[in-house]
C-alpha positions as CSV (number, residue, x, y, z in Angstrom):
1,X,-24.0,-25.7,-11.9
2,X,-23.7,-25.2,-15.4
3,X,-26.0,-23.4,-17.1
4,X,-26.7,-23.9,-21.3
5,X,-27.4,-20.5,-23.0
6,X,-30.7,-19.9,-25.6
7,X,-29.8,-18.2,-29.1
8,X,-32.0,-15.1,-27.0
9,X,-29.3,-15.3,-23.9
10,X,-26.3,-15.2,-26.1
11,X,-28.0,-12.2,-27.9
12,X,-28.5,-10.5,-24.7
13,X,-25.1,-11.3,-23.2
14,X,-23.7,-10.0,-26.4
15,X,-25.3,-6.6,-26.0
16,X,-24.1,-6.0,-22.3
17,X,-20.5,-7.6,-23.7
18,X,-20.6,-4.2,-26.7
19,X,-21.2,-2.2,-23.6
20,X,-17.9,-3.9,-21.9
21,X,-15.7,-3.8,-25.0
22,X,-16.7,0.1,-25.5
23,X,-16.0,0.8,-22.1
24,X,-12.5,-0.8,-22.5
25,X,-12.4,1.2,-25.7
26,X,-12.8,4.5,-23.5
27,X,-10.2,3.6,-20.7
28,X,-8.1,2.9,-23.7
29,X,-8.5,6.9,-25.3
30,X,-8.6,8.7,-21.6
31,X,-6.1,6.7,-19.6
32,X,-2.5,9.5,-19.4
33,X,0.0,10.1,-16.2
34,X,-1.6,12.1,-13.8
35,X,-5.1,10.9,-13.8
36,X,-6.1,9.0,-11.0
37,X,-7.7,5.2,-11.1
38,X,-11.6,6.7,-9.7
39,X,-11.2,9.2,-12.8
40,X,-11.3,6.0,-14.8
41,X,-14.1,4.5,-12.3
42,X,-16.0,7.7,-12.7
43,X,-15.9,8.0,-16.3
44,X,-16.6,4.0,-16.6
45,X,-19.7,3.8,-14.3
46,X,-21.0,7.2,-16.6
47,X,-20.7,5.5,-19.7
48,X,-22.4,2.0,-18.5
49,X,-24.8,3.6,-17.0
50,X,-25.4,5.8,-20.1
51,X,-26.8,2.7,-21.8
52,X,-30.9,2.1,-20.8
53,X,-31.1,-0.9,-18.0
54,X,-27.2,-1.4,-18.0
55,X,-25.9,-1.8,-14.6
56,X,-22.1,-2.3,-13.6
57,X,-21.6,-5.8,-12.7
58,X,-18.9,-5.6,-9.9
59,X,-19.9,-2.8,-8.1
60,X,-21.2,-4.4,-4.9
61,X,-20.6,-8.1,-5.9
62,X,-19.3,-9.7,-2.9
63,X,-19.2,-5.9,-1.7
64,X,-16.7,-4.7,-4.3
65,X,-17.0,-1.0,-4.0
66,X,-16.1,0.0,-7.3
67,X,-17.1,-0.1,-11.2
68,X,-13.5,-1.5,-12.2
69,X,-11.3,-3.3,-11.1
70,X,-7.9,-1.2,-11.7
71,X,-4.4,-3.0,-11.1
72,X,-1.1,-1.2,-11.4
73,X,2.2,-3.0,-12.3
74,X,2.9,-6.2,-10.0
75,X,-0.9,-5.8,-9.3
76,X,-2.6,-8.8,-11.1
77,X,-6.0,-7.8,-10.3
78,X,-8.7,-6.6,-8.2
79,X,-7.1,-3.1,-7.3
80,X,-9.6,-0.6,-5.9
81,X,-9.7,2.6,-7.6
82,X,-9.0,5.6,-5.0
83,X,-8.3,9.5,-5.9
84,X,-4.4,8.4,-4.3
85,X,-3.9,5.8,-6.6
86,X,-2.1,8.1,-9.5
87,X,-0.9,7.1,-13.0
88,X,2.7,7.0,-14.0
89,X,4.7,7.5,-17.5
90,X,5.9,4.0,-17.9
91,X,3.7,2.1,-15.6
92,X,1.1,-0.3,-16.7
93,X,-2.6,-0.6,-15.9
94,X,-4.8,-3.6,-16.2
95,X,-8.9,-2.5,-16.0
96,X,-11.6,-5.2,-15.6
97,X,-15.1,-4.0,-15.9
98,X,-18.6,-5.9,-16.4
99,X,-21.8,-5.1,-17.6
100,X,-25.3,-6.5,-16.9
101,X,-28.5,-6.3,-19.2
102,X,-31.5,-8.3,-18.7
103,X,-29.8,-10.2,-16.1
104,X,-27.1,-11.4,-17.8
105,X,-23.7,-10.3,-17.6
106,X,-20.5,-10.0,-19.6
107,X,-17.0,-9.7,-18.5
108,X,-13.6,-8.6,-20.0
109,X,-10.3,-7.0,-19.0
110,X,-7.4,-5.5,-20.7
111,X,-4.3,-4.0,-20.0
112,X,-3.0,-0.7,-20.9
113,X,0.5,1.1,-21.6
114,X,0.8,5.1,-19.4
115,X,2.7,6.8,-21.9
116,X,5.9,5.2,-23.2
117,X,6.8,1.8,-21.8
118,X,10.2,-0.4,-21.7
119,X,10.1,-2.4,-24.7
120,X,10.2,-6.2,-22.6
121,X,6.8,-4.6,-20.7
122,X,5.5,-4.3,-24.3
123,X,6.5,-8.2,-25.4
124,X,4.5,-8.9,-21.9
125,X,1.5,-6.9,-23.3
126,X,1.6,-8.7,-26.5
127,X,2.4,-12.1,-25.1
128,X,-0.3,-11.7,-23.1
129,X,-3.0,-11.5,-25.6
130,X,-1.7,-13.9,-27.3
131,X,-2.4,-16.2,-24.7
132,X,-5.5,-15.2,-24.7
133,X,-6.6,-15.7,-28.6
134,X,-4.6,-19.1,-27.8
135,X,-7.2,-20.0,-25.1
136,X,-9.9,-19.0,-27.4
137,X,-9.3,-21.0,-30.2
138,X,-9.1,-23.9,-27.6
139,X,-12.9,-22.7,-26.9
140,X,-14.6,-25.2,-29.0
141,X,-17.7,-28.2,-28.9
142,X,-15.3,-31.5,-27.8
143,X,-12.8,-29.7,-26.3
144,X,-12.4,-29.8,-22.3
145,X,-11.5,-26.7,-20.1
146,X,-8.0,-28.4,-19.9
147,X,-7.5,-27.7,-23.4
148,X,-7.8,-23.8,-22.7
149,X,-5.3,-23.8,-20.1
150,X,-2.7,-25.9,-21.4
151,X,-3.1,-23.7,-24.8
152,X,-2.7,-20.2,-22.5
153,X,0.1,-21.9,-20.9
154,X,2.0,-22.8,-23.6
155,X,2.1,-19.9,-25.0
156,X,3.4,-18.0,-22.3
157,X,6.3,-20.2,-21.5
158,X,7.5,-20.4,-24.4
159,X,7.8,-16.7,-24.0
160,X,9.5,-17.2,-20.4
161,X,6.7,-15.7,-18.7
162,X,4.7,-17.1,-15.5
163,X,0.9,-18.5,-15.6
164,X,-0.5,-17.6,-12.3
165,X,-2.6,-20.5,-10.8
166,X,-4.5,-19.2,-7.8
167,X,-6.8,-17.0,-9.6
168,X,-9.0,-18.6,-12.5
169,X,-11.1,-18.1,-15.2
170,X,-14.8,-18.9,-14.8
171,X,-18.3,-19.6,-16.7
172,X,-20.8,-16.5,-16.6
173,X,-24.0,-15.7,-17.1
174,X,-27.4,-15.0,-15.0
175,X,-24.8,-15.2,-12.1
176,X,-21.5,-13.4,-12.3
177,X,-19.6,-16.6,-10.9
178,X,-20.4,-19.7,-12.6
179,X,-19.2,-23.0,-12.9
180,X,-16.9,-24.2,-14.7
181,X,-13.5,-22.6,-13.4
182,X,-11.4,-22.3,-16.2
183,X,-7.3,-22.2,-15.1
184,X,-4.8,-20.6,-17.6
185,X,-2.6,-24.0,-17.0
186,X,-2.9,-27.4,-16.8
187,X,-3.4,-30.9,-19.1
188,X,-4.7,-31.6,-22.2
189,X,-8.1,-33.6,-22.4
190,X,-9.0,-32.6,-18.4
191,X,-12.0,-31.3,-16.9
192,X,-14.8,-30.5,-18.2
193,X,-16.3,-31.0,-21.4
194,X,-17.3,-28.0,-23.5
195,X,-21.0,-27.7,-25.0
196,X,-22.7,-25.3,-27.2
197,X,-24.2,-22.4,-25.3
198,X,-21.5,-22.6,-22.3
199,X,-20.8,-18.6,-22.2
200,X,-16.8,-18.7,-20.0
201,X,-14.6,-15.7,-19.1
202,X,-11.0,-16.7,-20.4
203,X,-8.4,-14.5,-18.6
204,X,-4.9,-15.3,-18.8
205,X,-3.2,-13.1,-16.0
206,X,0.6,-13.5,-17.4
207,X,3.7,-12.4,-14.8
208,X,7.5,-11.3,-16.0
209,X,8.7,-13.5,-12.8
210,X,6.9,-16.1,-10.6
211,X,3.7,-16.9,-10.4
212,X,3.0,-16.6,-6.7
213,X,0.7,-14.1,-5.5
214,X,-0.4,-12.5,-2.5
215,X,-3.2,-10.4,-1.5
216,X,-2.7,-6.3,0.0
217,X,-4.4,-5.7,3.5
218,X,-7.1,-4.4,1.7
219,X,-8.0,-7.8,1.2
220,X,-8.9,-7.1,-2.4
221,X,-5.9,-6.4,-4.7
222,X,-3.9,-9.3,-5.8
223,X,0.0,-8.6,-6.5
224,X,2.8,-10.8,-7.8
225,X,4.7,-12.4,-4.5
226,X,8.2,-11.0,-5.9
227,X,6.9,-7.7,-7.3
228,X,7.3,-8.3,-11.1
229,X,4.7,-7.0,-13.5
230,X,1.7,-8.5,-14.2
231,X,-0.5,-8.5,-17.7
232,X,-4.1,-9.3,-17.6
233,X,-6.2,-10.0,-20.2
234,X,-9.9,-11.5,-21.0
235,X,-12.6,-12.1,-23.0
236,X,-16.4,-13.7,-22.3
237,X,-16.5,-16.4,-24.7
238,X,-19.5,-18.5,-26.0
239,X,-19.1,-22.1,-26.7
240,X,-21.3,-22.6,-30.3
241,X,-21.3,-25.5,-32.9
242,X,-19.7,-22.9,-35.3
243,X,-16.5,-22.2,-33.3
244,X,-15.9,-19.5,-30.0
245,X,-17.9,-16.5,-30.4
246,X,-16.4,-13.6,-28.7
247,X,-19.4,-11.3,-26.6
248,X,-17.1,-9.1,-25.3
């Protein structure tokens, strides 16, 4: 179900979404070679929890054991933190985290450089957000959620990059999950119709190869099927009569 946001929720979801972004912000200043991906969990979960009534929003959803989600290279998402799991120069790591306040939650990811990277993992980087302030500015009253993914989509094919399709974006709110799903691909004018006070995650997850995926024995991490990198990066979004207002 969908569920319409007050001016009240929005504020709310907008405070846990400064939380999110500041976390992000943190990752971004302490993340080097040699740390491990729980020193980032660690510090993360610290620094929501720092904040009165903020609580990390995956830790324990769906029995996720973590504060962030942490994905290496051809990871895409979902990777577990662990003390083995060890940062290279040169690799990449995507970190999705969420906050809750008051019940509501907001969501966002990004994906950072470990020291000096190639210059075509770079243009993947870029690329990447540039899908996502694509799918953004498709975020608007009369618009469908078609119009987001064909937007993300375009963008990075035109770039010769891959859209992966088996994991989604999504609405958010009270519940971490909501309706609608919101793909990084598809048709214009499709699906369903955008409203003010809709609060969506919008998340393109952009690959250097194919899109396939498969998921680790963990039954958690999601990797590219042909082990080329993966960029991940997202924002919760509210729908409003003035244009997409960015929470996170």
């Amino acid at each position: 179900m969908i569920t319409l946001k007050s001016a009240r929720e929005l504020d709310t979801m907008a405070r846990a979404g400064r939380i999110v972004h500041d976390t992000l912000a943190l990752m971004r200043e302490i993340v080097r070679p040699g740390l491990s991906t729980e020193d980032l969990d660690r510090e993360a979960e610290r620094f929501i929890r720092s904040h009165p009534g903020a609580t990390p929003s995956f830790k324990g959803l769906y029995g996720f054991p973590k504060t962030l989600c942490t994905s290496i290279d051809e990871e895409i998402v979902h990777g577990i933190p662990s003390v083995k799991r060890k940062l290279s120069a040169g690799s990449i790591v995507s970190v999705d985290v969420g906050a809750c306040v008051d019940g509501l939650h907001a969501d966002a990811a990004a994906t950072f450089p470990i020291g000096v990277i190639p210059d075509g993992v770079q243009r993947l980087l870029d690329v990447t957000q540039q899908c996502l302030v694509a799918g953004i500015g498709a975020a608007t009253v009369g618009n469908q959620v078609g119009d987001i993914g064909v937007a993300v989509q375009t963008v990075a094919e035109a770039a010769g990059f891959g859209v992966v399709r088996e994991l989604v974006g999504h609405g958010i709110g009270t519940r971490f999950h909501e309706e609608p799903q919101v793909p990084n691909f598809g048709q214009p004018h499709r699906g369903t119709h955008l409203r003010a006070g809709m609060t969506i995650a919008i998340e393109p997850m952009i690959t250097m190869g194919s899109y396939l995926t498969k998921t680790l024995k963990d039954k958690w991490t999601v990797v590219t099927q042909d082990g080329s990198l993966s960029a991940h990066f997202e924002h919760t979004v509210a729908i409003t009569d003035e244009g997409p207002r960015i929470l996170t």
